[in-house]
C-alpha positions as CSV (number, residue, x, y, z in Angstrom):
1,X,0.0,0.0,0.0
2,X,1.6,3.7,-1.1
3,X,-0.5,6.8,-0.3
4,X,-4.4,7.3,0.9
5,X,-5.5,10.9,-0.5
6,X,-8.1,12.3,2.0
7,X,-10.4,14.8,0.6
8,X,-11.7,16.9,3.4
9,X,-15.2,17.7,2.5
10,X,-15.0,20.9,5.0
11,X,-14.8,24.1,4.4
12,X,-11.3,25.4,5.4
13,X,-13.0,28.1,7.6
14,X,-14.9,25.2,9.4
15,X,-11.3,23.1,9.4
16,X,-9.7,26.0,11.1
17,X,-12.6,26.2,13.7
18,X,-11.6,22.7,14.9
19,X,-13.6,21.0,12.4
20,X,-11.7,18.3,10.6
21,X,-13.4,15.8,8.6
22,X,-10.1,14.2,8.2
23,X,-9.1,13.4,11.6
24,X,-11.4,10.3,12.2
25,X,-9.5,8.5,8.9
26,X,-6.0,10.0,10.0
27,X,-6.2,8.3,13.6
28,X,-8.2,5.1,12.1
29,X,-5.7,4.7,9.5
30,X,-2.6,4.6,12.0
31,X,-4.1,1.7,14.1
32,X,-5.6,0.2,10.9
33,X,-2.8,0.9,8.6
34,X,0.0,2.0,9.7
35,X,2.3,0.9,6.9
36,X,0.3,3.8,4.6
37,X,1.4,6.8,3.9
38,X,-1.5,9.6,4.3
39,X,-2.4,13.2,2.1
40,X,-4.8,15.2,2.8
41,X,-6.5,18.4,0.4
42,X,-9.6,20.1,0.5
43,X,-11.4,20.5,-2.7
44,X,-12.9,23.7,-1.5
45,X,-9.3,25.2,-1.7
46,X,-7.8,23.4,-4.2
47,X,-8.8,22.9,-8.0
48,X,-8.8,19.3,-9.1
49,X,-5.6,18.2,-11.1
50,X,-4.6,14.9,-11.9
51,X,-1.2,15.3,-10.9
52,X,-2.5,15.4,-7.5
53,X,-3.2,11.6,-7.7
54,X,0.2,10.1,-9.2
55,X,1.5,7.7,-6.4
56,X,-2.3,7.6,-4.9
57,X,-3.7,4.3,-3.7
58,X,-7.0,5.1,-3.2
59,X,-9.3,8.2,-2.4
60,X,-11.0,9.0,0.3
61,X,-14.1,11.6,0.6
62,X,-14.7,12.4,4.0
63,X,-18.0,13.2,5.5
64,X,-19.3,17.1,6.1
65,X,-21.5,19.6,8.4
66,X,-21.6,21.9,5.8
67,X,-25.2,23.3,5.5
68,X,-25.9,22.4,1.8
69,X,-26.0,18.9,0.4
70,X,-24.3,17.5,-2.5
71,X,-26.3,18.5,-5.6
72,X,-26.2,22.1,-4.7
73,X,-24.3,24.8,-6.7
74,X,-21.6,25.1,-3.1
75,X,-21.0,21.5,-3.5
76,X,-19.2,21.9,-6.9
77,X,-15.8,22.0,-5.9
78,X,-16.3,18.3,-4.5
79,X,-17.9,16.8,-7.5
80,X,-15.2,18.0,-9.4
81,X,-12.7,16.1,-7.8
82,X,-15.3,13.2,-7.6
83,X,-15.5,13.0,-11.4
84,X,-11.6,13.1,-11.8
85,X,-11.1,10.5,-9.2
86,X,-13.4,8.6,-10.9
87,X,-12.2,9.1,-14.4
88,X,-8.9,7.9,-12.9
89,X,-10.2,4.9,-12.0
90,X,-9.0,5.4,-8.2
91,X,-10.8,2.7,-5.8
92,X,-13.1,5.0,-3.6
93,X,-14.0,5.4,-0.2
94,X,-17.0,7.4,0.8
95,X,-18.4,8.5,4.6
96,X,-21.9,10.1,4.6
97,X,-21.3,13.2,2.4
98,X,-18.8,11.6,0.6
99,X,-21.6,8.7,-0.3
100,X,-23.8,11.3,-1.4
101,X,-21.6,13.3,-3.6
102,X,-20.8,9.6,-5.1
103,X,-24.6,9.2,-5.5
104,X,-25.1,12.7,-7.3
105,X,-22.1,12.0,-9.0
106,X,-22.8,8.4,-10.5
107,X,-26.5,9.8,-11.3
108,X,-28.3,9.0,-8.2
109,X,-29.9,11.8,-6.1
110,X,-29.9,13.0,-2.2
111,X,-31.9,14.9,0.2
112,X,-33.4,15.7,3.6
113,X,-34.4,12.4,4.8
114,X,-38.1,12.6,6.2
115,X,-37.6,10.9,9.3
116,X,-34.9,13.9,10.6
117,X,-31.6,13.5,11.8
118,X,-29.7,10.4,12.2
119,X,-27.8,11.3,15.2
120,X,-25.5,8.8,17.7
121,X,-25.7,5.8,16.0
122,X,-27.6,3.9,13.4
123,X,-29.4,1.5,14.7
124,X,-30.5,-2.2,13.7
125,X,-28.5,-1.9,10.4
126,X,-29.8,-5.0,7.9
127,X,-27.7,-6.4,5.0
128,X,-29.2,-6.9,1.6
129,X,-28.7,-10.5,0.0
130,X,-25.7,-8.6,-1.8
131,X,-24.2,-7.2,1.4
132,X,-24.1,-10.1,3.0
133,X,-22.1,-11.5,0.2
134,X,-19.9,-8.7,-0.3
135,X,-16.3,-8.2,0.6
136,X,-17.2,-4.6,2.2
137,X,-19.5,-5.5,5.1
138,X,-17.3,-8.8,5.6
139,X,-18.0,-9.5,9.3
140,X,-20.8,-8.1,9.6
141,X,-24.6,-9.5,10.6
142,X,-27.9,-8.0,10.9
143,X,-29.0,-5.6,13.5
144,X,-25.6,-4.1,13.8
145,X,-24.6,-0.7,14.9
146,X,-22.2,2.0,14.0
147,X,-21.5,6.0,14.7
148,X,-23.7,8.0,12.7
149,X,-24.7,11.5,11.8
150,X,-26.7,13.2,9.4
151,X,-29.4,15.3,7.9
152,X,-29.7,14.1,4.0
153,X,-29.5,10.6,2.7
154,X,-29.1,9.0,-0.8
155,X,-32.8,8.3,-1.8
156,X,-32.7,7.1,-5.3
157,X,-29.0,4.8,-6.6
158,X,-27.5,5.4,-9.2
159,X,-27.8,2.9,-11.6
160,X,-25.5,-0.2,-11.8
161,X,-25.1,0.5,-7.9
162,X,-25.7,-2.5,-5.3
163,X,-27.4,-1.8,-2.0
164,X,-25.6,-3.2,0.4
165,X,-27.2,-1.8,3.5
166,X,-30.2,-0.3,5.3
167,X,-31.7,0.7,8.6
168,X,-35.4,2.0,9.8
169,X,-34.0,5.6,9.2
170,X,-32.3,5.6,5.9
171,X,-32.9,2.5,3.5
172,X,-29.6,3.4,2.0
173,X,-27.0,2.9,4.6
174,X,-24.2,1.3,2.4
175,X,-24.1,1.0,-1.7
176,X,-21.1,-0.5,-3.6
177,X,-20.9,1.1,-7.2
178,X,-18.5,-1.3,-9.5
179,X,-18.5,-1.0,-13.2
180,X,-16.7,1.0,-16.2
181,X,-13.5,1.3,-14.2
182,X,-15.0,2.8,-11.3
183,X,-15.1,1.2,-7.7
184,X,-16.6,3.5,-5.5
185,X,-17.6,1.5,-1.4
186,X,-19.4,4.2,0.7
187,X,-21.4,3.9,4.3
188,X,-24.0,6.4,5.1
189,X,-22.0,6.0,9.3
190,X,-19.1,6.9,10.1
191,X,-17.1,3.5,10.6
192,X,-14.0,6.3,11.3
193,X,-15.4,8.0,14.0
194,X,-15.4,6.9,17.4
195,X,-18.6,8.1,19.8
196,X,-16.7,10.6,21.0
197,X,-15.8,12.1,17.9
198,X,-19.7,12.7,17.1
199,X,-19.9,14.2,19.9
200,X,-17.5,16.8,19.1
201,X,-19.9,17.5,16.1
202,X,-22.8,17.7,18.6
203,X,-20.9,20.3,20.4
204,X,-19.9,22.5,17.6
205,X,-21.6,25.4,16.5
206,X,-23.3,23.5,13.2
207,X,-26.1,22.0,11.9
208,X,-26.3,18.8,14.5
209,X,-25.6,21.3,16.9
210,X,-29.3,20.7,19.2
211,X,-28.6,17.4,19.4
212,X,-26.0,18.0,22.2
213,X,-27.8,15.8,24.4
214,X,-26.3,13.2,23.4
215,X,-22.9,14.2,23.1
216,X,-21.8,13.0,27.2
217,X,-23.2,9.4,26.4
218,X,-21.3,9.7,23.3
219,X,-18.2,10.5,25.3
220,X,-18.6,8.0,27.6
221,X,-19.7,4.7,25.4
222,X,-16.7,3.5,24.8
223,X,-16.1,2.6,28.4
224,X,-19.8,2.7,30.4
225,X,-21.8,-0.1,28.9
226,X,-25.0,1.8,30.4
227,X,-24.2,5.3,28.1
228,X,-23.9,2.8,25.3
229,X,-27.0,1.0,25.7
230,X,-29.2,4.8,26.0
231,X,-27.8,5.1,22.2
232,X,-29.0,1.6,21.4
233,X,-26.1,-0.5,21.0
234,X,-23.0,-1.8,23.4
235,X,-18.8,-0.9,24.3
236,X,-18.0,-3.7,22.3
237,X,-19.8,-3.1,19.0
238,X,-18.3,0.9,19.4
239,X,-14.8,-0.6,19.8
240,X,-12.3,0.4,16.9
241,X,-12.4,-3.0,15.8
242,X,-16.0,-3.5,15.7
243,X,-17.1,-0.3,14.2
244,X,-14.1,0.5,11.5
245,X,-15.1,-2.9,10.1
246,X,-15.9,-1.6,6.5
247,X,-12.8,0.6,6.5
248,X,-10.7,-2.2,7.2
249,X,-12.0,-4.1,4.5
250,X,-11.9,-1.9,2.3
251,X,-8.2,-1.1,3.0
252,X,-7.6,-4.9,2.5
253,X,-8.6,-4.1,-1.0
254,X,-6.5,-1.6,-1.9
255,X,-3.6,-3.9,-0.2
256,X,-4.5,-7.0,-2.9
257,X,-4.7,-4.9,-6.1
């Protein structure tokens, strides 16, 4: 394995205001991955240009608080570099926003999901036929549950995509998307955030911002079995282990091409 590109899909006001998309990957990939070398650019400061991805590996697009979703006019920068990655042939990772902007991308669309924010965790996750069969949710079983946070969901796939995933909340929790030279894995969760780091989100100044309820059971899962069981799931299944499942697989990928 060379180099992981990280696209952080927030803005570098909101970067500089302690809001990294980035982090989560940076810290999951050093116990993961250690062996990988790791570069990060933000497409809202930086044009898209192929030269960028000599030496890459595979690309990363990071989740986002940013207050638009991924078909809008702002979110331009992003599909820009989505298309060239793409075009490049570049195995893709995408968390939350980065799922969507591979939906809007491919031809699928996004929006508000009806039933609100997905906030904590998503709960009761089921696999498809084709997600239990697929190398991405390897190790997985129904019923699972994983950090999560957002507003918008994918609600139509692009086509020649594969569900892989859905919950009560958002039917389209994970989609694979691999055909014409293009192999795109994405999770609506965040299998690269720990609890606490949705809480930091909660606490922030953005849009999940009145959900700061949460955010002390959030900081506390990890190691109080009772603040994990008011989000709906257990210490174990929040673990690194348990919940960076699909990022580990999906860095096993990149590791046998």
């Amino acid at each position: 394995m060379a180099t992981i590109l990280i696209l952080e899909s927030n803005t570098p006001d909101m970067v500089a205001n302690g809001q990294a998309a980035s982090g989560g990957f940076v810290q999951s990939f050093a116990a993961l991955a250690p062996e990988a070398g790791v570069k990060i650019l933000n497409p809202y400061a930086r044009a898209f240009s192929a030269k960028e991805l000599e030496g890459v590996t595979g690309v990363v697009f990071t989740g986002a608080g940013v207050a638009w979703s991924t078909d809008a006019a702002e979110a331009a920068p992003l599909r820009r570099w989505m298309e060239g990655v793409l075009k490049a042939g570049l195995p893709v990772w995408g968390s939350c926003n980065g799922m969507q902007l591979a939906a809007v991308v491919l031809g699928g669309a996004v929006g508000a999901s009806p039933n609100g924010f997905e906030v904590g965790v998503a709960r009761k996750v089921q696999l498809t036929e084709a997600g239990a069969a697929h190398a991405m949710l390897a190790g997985r079983r129904n019923g699972f549950a994983v950090p999560c946070i957002h507003r918008d969901e994918v609600q139509r796939l692009p086509k020649g995509a594969e569900l892989l995933a859905g919950n009560a909340h958002s039917p389209v929790q994970a989609f694979v998307y691999e055909q014409g030279g293009a192999r795109v894995w994405a999770t609506q969760y965040h299998p690269e955030l720990a609890a606490a780091g949705i809480a930091a989100y909660l606490r922030s100044k953005g849009i999940f911002s009145l959900h700061q309820a949460l955010a002390e059971d959030l900081e506390q899962a990890e190691t109080c079995e009772d603040s994990a069981a008011r989000l709906g799931t257990s210490r174990q299944a929040l673990s690194l282990q348990a919940r960076s499942t699909e990022l580990a697989n999906w860095l096993q990928m990149l590791r046998q091409d």
